[in-house]
Legacy VTK file of the C-alpha trace (Angstrom):
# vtk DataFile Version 3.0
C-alpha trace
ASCII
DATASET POLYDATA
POINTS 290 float
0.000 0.000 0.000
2.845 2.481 0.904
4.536 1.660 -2.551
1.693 2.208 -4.560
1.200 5.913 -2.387
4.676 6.542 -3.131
4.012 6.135 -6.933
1.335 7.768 -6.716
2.326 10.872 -5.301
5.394 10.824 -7.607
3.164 10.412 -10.440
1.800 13.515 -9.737
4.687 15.753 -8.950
5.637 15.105 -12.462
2.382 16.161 -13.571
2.097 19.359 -11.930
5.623 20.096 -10.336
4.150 23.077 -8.087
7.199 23.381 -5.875
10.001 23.284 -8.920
8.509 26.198 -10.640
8.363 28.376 -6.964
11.451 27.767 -6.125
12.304 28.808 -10.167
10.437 31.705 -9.272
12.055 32.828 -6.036
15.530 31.802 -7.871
14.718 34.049 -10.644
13.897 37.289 -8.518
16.908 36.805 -6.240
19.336 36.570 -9.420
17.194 39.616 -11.202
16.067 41.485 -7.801
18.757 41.713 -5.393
19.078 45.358 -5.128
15.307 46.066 -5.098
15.220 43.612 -2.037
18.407 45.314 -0.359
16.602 48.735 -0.713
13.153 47.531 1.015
15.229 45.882 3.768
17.222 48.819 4.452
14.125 51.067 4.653
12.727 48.416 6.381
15.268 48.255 9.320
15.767 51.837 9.800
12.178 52.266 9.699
11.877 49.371 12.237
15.398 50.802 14.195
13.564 53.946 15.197
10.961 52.581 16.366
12.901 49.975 18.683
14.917 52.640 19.825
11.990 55.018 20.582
10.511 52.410 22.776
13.589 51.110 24.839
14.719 55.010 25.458
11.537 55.411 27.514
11.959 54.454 31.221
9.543 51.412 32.006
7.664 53.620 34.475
6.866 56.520 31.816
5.100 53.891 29.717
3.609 52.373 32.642
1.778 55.529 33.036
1.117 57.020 29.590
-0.462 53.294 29.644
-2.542 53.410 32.377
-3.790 56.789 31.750
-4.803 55.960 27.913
-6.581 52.906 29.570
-8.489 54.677 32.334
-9.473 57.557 29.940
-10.804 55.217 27.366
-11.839 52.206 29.317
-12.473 53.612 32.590
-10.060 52.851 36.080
-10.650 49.092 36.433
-9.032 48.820 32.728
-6.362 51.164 34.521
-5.625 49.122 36.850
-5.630 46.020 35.163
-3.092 47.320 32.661
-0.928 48.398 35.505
-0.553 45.696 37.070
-0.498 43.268 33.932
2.876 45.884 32.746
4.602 45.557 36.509
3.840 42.015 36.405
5.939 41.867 32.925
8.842 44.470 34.487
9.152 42.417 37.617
9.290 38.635 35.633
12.428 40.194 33.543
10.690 40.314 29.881
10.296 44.232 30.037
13.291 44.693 27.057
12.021 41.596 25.404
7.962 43.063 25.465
9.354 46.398 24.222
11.109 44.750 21.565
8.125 42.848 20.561
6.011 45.475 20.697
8.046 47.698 18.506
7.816 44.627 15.417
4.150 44.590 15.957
3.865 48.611 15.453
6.405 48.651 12.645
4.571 45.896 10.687
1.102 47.051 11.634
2.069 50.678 10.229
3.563 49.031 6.773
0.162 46.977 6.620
-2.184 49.946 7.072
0.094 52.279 4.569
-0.235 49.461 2.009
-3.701 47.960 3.067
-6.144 51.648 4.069
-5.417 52.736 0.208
-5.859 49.299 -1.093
-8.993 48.763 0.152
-10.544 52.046 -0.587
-9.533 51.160 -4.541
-11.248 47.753 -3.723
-14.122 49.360 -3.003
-14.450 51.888 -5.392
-13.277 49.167 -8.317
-15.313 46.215 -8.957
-12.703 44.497 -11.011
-9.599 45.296 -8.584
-12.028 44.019 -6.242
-12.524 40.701 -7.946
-8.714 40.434 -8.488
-7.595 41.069 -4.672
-9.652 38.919 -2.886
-8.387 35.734 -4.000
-5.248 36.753 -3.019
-6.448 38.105 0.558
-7.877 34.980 0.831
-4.425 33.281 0.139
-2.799 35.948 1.775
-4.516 34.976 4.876
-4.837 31.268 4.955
-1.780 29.914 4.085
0.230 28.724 6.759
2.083 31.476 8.967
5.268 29.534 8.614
5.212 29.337 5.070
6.037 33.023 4.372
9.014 32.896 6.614
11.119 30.533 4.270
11.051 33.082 0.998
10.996 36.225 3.376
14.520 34.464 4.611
15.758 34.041 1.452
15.062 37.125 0.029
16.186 39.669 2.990
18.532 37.488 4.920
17.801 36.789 8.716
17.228 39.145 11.317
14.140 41.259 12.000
13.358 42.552 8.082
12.579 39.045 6.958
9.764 38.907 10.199
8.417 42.009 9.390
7.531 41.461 5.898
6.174 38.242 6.207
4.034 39.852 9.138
2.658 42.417 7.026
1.704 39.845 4.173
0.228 37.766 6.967
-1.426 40.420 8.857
-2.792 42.878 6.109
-5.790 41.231 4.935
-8.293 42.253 7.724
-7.641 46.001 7.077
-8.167 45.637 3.362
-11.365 43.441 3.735
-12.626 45.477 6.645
-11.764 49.295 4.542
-13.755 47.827 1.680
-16.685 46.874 3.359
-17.298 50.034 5.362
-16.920 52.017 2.326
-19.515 49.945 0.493
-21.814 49.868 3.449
-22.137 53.309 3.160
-25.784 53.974 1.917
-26.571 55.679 -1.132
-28.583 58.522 0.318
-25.440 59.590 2.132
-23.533 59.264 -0.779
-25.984 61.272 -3.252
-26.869 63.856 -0.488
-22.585 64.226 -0.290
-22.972 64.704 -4.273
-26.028 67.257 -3.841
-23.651 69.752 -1.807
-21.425 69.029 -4.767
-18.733 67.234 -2.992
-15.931 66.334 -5.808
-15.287 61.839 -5.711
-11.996 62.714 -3.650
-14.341 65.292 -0.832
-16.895 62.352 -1.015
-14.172 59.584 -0.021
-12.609 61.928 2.697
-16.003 63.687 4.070
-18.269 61.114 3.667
-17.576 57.254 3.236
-14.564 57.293 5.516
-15.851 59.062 8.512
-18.845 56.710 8.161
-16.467 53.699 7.546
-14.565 54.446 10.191
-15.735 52.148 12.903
-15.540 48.947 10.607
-11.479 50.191 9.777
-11.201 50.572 12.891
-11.831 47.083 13.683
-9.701 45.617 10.850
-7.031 47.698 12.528
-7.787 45.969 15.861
-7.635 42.612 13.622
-4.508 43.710 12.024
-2.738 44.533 14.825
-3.464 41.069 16.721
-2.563 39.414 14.118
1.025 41.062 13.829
1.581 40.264 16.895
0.775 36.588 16.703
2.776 36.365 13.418
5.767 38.449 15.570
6.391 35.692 17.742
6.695 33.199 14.709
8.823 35.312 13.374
11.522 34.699 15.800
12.512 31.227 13.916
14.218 33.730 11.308
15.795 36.297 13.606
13.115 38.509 14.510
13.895 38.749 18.506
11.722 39.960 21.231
9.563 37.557 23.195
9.188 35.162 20.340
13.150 34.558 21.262
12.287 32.935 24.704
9.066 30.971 23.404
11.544 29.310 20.915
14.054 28.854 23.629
11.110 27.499 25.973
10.611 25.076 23.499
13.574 23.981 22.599
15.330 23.477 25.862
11.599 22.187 26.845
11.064 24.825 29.728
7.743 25.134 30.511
8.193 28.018 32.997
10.481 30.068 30.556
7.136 29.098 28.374
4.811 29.888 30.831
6.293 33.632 31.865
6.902 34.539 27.858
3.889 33.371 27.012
1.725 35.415 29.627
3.762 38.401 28.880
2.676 38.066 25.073
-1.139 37.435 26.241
-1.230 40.951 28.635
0.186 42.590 25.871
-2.348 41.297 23.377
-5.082 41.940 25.809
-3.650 45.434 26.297
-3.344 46.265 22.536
-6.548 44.652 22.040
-9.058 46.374 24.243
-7.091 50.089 22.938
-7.618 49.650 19.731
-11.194 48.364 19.737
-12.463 50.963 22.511
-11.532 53.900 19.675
-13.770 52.300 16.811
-16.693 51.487 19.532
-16.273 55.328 20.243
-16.391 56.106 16.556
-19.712 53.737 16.103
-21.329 55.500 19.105
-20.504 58.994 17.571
-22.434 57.965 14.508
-25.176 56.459 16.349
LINES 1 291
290 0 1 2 3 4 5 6 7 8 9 10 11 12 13 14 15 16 17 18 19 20 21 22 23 24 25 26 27 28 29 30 31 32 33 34 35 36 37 38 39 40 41 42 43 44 45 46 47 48 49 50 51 52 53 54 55 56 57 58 59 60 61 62 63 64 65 66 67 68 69 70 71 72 73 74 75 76 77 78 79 80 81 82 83 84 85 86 87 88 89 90 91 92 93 94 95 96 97 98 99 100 101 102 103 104 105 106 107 108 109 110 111 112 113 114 115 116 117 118 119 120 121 122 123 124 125 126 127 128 129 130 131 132 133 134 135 136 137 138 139 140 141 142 143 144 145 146 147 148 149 150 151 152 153 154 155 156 157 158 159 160 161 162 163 164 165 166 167 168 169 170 171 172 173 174 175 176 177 178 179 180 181 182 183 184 185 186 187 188 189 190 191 192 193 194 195 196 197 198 199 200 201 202 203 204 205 206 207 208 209 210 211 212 213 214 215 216 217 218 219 220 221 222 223 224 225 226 227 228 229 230 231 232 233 234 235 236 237 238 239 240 241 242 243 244 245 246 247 248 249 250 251 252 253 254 255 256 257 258 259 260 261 262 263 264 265 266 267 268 269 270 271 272 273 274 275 276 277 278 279 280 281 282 283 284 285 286 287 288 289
């Protein structure tokens, strides 16, 4: 039975040999591409620098309180205090650098995916055909494997943090895209015609009109975005990427459950905290349009 599987499935890779022509492909634009690449990493990494360095120059206690006071305002004091003691838990287990780290990947590939993914969706939405053309590859975009993108990301920008970053924005874009499109086309038509009867010009429509109105639903594919940059942040560390994805891997490897454990927890208050931020601004958004 195994034999027959065996011929089988080689049968078939000579049919259709999937994998020969990708790695063709990826061949081809590292032989024809090599400077385009170095230039995206480089803005990449400085990009991606600053914002590391902005982060770790701020004393833990500053954040801790520009933290707890965005909480409170926004969520109320029992958010407050839950995000102060979730960051003094982190400072006191030692992952303080590490969270800071990861936290800077997850805002330098979540502001990459909403430079690329706000405009793309607003042309989705305004285009039926680029519409038609994108989603199948959102839909690819999103589903494939996590791991996947790290192996050409790798090969194409080397290790280190660049590679993690770009396959983080090709994993985590989709939502934003999806989520811009639909609030623009939920937009009713008597908005949009009363917007043309004060003779609002297509780009004072887009900016006056269908975005304001969108802006809840964005808002929540940039809550969607965001969480999942930060889940693709920590896979990212299998290429270089650093931050607490660094001492899951470790965790693993060495099979340390409380090195696991502590890293782990660390990633989940920070998701939590990122989480309930970003969504409290669009449910503020939906209740000033209600």
């Amino acid at each position: 039975m195994s034999d027959l599987l065996t011929r089988v499935t080689e049968a078939s890779s000579d049919l259709l040999p999937l994998g020969e022509w990708v790695n063709a492909g990826v061949q081809l634009l590292l032989d024809n591409g090599a400077a385009v690449f170095d230039a995206i990493g480089v803005v990449v990494e400085r990009f991606a620098h600053w914002v590391e360095i902005g982060l770790l120059s701020l004393p833990f206690w500053l954040v801790i309180l520009v933290a707890v006071g965005v909480g409170a305002r926004r969520l109320g004091w029992k958010f407050g205090l839950f995000v102060a003691l979730a960051l003094t838990l982190i400072v006191v287990t030692g992952f303080w650098l590490q969270t800071m780290v990861t936290l800077a990947l997850t805002l330098s590939a979540t502001t990459i995916s909403l430079i690329f993914g706000i405009p793309l969706g607003i042309w989705c939405a305004r285009a039926g055909r680029v519409n038609a053309v994108v989603r199948p590859l959102l839909d690819f975009m999103q589903t494939m494997p996590a791991f996947v993108y790290l192996i050409p990301a790798a090969m194409l920008f080397g290790l280190g943090r660049v590679p993690g970053i770009i396959a983080t924005v090709i994993f985590a874009m989709p939502p934003v895209v999806r989520l811009t499109s639909l609030g623009i086309r939920q937009v009713s038509a008597e908005q949009v015609e009363a917007g043309n009867a004060f003779g609002c010009t297509s780009t004072q429509l887009l900016f006056k009109v269908q975005l304001p109105i969108a802006m809840p639903t964005i808002m929540a594919g940039v809550n969607q975005t965001i969480m999942m940059a930060l889940s693709m942040v920590i896979i990212a560390s299998m290429v270089g990427a650093g931050g607490l994805g660094n001492d899951v891997l470790s965790s693993i490897q060495r099979l340390d459950i409380g090195l696991g454990f502590e890293s782990g927890l660390a990633v989940v208050l920070l998701a939590i905290i990122l989480d309930r931020l970003t969504e409290s601004f669009g449910a503020a958004r939906e209740n000033n349009k209600s």
